[in-house]
Phi, psi and omega in degrees: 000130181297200210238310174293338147331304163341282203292330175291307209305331221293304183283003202246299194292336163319294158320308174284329171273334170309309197305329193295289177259030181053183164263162175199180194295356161248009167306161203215107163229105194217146156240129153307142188246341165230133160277015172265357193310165137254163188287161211263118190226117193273141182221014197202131158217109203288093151289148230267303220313330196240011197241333200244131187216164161244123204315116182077017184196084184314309166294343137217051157320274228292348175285316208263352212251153204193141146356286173280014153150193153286139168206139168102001186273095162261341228238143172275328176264016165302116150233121169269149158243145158240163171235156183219209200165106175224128161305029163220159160255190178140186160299093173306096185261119180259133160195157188251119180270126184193151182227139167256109185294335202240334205143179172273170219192139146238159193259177181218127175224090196241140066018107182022240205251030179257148140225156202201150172223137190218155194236125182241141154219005159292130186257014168264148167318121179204153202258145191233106178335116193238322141156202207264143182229155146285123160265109261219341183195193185245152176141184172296168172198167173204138179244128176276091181243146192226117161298166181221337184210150174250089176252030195185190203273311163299152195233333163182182173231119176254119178281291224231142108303121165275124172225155137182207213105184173293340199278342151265022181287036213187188192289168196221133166226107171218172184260095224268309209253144191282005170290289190291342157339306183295307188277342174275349179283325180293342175090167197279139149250142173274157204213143145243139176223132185306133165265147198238190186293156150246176176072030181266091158272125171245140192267346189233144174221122172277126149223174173215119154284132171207148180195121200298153198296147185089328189276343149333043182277160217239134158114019192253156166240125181231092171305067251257310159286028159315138183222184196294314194258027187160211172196181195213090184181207180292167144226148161236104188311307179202231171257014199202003217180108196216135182234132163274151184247104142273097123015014205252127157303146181274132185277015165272113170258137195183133162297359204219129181267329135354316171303322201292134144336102195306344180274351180240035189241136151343101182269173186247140174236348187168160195202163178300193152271109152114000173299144161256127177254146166259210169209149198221152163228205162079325203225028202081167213208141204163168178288151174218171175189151203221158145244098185299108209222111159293072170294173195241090173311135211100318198273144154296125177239115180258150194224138213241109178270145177233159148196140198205139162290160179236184161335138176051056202012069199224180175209160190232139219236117199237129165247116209245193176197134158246121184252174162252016150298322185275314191119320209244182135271138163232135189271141223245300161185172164253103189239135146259111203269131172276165175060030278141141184181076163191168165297195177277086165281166177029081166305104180222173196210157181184145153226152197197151167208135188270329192242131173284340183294313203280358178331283168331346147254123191292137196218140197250147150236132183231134173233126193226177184043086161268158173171144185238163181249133197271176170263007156287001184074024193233118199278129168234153211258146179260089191241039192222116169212139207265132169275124158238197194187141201280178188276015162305298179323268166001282176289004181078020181274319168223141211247009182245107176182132206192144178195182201171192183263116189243115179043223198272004185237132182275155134264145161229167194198121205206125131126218171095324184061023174299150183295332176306134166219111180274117180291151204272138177088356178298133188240176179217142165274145171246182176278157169284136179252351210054352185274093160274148209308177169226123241186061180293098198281347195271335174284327180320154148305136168278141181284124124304147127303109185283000000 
């Protein structure tokens, strides 16, 4: 019997049990297209709702990618990717858990420089066979699927990618429980945290950000000033909108700022021209304040912290921002925190992205010239600071993210699915640059309430 005969009986019989006993979520609808695969054995099945974006077109990830999956796939220029991360290379065996609800469809499905095409017209969930790809090397990877052909307004719905094969006899990493979905699709954020002087109270904290052209990605905070009750730094808010971010926790701990006591609430002592102020929740609860600001990726921003205790066991927390667009220091906002008595404590830096669309693109920080100011009246260069990475990290739901020391400059680097991952708890030294601020504190805005 020939091969092609083979392949008809094959498909006939298929065919004949679907009709006999429907469909259902383990049915297999494939005719093979090359009869050299080998067989295809799945031992990972990827949910697409948490693994998956589409590539290059943010709005719409956010139309078609949905907890339970792909939904909503009309466009022939949709190309989804999902992603994983395995130590080996070897033979990939690629399927799809998929259904065409309205007709049939055919997908494009590649894999590195493989490609494979398949025709779905099952209208149930069903895992559909796609063939063997190479994996060529260990690291992140993603299978790539673009309807390509239609016969009706939808082109499919996808629960699952199925893999396996050798290149997954080895560790597996992808984002497996629909719990970790919200932060691992936003990706691990990263920390430096300052080794500082000792036997020191410091009253001023200095630093300086650039982030580099292309690395602006919408949804990043590139967090410059952090202290033990808050931060301080950038954003990119939206496709129109970048903001500096100021901070302070409410020492009531509660997600709902509603909640808070009047007596544990964040006072405002004063705020810059065109500043906004809140209240913030979700993440512990406190005053906040923004300045909507077009920075500019290549440019240097510098950013200036005051904390010093006050009155009534409180400590009052002052931010200033300088671009050279302004020319100036600007004053950003002023807080009083209650229940509180210290100086300026625990020196950090963090980039995080906020928006789950943009997970799939990777974003840089680069932060240099650090120095804090004693109340001895001496400014000291920071130049040693230990990397972590949040429990995204940690825990392996996602492994891209990584930083470290460039010259005179420290970096973090997170999202992306990049091959780099820098291990956690690591400290790194930069060169000492000596450019110590030059700083006229008498000249700064007094903070007021306007």
């Amino acid at each position: 019997m020939n091969k092609t005969v083979t392949q008809m009986l094959i498909t006939f019989t298929i065919l004949l049990f679907s009709t006999i006993f429907g469909c259902d979520s383990e049915a297999v609808y494939y005719t093979p297209k090359d009869t050299d695969d080998e067989t295809l054995n799945f031992t990972k099945r990827i949910p697409a709702g948490g693994n998956s974006w589409v590539f290059n077109d943010i709005s719409q990830t956010e139309n078609i990618i949905f907890d339970s999956g792909i939904h909503n796939w009309t466009s022939t220029d949709d190309v989804i990717r999902t992603y994983f991360w395995t130590n080996k290379s070897g033979s990939l065996h690629v399927g799809l858990n998929i259904k065409a609800p309205t007709g049939s469809s055919t997908i494009k499905v590649t894999v590195g420089d493989e490609t494979k095409e398949v025709e779905v017209s099952n209208t149930d969930y069903a895992d559909v066979e796609i063939g063997a790809f190479n994996l060529d090397s260990d690291g992140y990877h993603f299978v790539e699927i673009q309807g390509i052909e239609k016969s009706s307004t939808y082109i499919g719905d996808v629960t699952e990618i199925l893999i396996g094969g050798s290149a997954t006899s080895g560790d597996v990493h992808y984002i497996e429980n629909e719990e970790d979905f919200y932060f691992g699709r936003r990706g691990p954020s990263v920390h430096l945290s300052y080794s500082m002087p000792e036997n020191k109270d410091i009253l001023w904290f200095y630093n300086e950000v650039t982030i580099s052209e292309n690395e602006d990605v919408l949804g990043s905070y590139f967090m410059a000033n952090g202290f033990n009750e808050g931060y301080f730094g950038m954003q990119v808010n939206s496709e129109t909108e970048r903001r500096i971010l100021f901070s302070v926790w409410s020492p009531y701990t509660t997600d709902n700022p509603d909640e808070i006591p009047e007596d544990y609430r964040i006072k405002l002592l004063g705020s810059g021209d065109g500043v906004t102020i809140n209240s913030f929740g979700n993440e512990g609860s406190g005053g906040q304040s923004y300045l909507k600001y077009d920075w500019v990726a290549g440019t240097t921003y510098k950013f200036l912290l005051k904390g010093e205790p006050a009155e009534n066991n409180s400590t009052d927390y002052t931010a200033y921002f300088y671009a050279p667009e302004l020319g100036e220091w600007k004053l950003i906002a002023s807080f009083r925190r209650p229940y509180t008595n210290t100086y300026l404590t625990r020196f950090h830096s963090f980039l995080e992205n906020f928006i789950t669309h943009t997970g799939d693109i990777s974003r840089k920080g680069n932060y240099q010239n650090q120095w804090v100011y004693d109340t001895d009246g001496n400014w000291n260069e920071l130049t040693e600071a230990k990397f972590t990475v949040d429990a995204t990290g940690r825990n392996e739901v996602r492994l891209d993210f990584t930083g470290g020391a460039e010259g005179e400059s420290f970096y973090l680097k997170n999202c992306g699915f990049i091959s780099e991952s820098t291990t956690p708890d690591i400290s790194f030294s930069r060169t000492a640059s000596g450019n110590q601020p030059e700083i006229e504190f008498t000249v700064l805005e007094v903070p007021t309430v306007k």
